[in-house]
N, C-alpha and C positions, 0 to 999 in steps of 0.2 A: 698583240700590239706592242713595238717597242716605246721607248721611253719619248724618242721626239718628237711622235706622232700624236701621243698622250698630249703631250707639253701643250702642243698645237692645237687638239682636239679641248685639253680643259681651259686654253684662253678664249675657245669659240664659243663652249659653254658660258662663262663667266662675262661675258663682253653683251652677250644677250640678258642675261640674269637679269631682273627686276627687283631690287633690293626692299622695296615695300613686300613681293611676292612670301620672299627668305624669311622677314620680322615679322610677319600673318603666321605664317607655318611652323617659327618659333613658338608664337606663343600658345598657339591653336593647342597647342599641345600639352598645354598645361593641367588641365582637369583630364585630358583624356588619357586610355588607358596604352598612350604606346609614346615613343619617342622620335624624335626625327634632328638626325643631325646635321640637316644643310645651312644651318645659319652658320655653327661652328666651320664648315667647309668653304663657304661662301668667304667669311670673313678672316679666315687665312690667307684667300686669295690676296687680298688687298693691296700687299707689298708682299708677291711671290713673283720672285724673276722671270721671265722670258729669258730658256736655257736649252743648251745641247748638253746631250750627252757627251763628258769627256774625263779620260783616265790618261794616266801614265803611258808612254808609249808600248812596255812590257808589263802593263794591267793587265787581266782578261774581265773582259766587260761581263762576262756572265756568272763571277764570279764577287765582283766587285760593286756595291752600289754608287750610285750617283753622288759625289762629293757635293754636291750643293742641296739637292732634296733627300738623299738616302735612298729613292725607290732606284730597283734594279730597272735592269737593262731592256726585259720584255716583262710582259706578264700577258696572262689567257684572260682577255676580258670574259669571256663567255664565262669562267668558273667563278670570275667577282660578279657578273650578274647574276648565276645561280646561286651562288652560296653568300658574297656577304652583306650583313645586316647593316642594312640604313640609318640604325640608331647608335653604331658604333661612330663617335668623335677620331675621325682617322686623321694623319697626315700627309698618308700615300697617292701621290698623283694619280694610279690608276682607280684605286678605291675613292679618290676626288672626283675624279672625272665621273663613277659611275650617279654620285650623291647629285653632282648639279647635271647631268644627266636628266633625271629621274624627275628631281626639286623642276626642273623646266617644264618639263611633260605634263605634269600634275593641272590641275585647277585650282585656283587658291583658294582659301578656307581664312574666313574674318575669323580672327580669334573671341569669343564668347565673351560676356561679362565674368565668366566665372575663371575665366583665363586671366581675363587683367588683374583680377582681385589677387588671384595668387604670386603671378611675376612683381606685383605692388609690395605683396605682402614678405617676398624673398627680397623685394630691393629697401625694405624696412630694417627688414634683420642687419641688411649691410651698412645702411646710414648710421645707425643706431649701434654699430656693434664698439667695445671696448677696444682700446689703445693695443693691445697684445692679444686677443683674439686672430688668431688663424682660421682661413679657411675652415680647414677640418673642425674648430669649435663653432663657425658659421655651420657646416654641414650638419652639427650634431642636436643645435639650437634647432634647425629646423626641423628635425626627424619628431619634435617636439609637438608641431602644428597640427591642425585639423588638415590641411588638404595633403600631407606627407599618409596621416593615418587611413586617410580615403583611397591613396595609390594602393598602401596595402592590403586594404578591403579586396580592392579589384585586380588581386592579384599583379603588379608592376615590375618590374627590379627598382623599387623607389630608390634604393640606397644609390643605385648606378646613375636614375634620373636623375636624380639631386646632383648628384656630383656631374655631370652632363651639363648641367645647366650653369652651374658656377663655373665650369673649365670655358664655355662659348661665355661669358660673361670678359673671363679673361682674355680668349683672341681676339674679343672684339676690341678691349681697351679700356673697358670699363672698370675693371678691377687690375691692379700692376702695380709695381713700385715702382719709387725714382729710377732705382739702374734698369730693372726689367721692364720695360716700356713695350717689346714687339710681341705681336707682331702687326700690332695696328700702326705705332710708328716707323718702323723697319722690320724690314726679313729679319728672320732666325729659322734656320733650319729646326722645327722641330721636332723632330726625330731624333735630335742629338741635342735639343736646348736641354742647358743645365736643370737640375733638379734641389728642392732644398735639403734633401738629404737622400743617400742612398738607396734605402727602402721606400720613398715615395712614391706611393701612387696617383700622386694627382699630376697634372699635365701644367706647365710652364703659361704664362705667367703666373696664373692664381695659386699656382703651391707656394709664392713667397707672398701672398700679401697679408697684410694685416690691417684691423681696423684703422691702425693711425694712418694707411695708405690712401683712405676714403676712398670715392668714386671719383672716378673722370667723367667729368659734365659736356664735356667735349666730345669725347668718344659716344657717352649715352646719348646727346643730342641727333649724334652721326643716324648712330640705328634707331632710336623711339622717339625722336622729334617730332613725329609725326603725327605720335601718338596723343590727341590731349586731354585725354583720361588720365592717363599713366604720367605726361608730365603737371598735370595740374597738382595731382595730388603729392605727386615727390616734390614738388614746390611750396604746397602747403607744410610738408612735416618740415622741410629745410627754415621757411619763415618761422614755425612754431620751435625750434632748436634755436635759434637765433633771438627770439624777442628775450 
């Protein structure tokens, strides 16, 4: 499949998506023993251009990727349907296309009571967390908790979950700072968004936030609004910080 055909094929996907469908299947995934990363995929969509492929007149397209998203010029869908993993947090249009592909086909899955306790219990750590607190000391707080030591009962890559979960946190909008806002307020090619330091392994925007960045209630309403478990209670701890 080339790149335009992609382009066209992951706005068909996305244009169908059911955004309640993407937020079940986020969180469903919380107590259980595996990962799914179509919300992170979903929600990059959001502000991703409608694009052709185009280079330099004496570019070679086969050589060169897409200056607006990075992915190359074709790729073998058949060998991203055999080989890549669904819980990988991608960038890649054709490895996007396969996620909401797939995220469409499915049947939803209500996420558990024992789901919301945890996604509650991760958006605690972040209300609550100190002024200079980074991610990575969110990440490590957590590794602290009973349902982190449960992943690793049941054999998980908890340490990869966790951080999965705090990066789709940040594409959606939820976590960001003032300058790094996208890509829920505007595109960023991700693939190439900045990093807070060279060794970083965490993914843009969440590798720069910090507690004093708080949550965007805006952004969280976007995706869990819906939810009124999840927001009664982050209502309740926000009144009890405030009285």
């Amino acid at each position: 499949m080339i790149h335009d055909e992609a382009i066209k094929e992951l706005f068909k996907e996305y244009n169908k998506a059911d955004k309640k469908h993407y937020t079940d299947t986020f969180l469903s995934t919380m107590s259980s023993a595996c990962w799914n990363s179509c919300l992170y995929v979903y929600a990059t969509m959001k502000t991703f251009p409608l694009h052709s492929f185009k280079l330099l007149v004496d570019e070679n397209h086969n050589l060169k990727p897409c200056p607006i998203c990075s992915s190359f010029y074709e790729e073998n869908m058949g060998n991203i349907e055999e080989y890549f993993p669904i819980e990988t947090n991608t960038n890649d249009i054709f490895e996007r296309l396969f996620v909401l592909r797939e995220t469409n086909r499915t049947m939803g899955n209500s996420p558990a009571d024992s789901d919301i306790l945890i996604f509650i219990e991760i958006m605690k750590h972040l209300q609550q967390a100190e002024g200079n607190m980074k991610i990575r000391d969110i990440h490590k707080s957590l590794k602290k908790s009973s349902f982190f030591k449960q992943w690793k009962k049941n054999n998980i890559e908890a340490d990869y979950k966790l951080q999965a979960i705090l990066e789709t946190l940040g594409v959606c909008g939820i976590l960001h700072t003032e300058k790094h806002t996208e890509p829920f307020y505007k595109y960023i090619n991700l693939a190439v968004a900045p990093r807070s330091s060279h060794d970083s392994d965490w993914q843009y925007p969440v590798d720069f936030w910090k507690g004093k960045n708080g949550i965007d209630w805006i952004a969280f309403h976007h995706w869990f609004g819906e939810y009124e478990e999840i927001k009664n209670e982050i209502v309740l701890i926000t009144r009890k910080e405030n009285d």
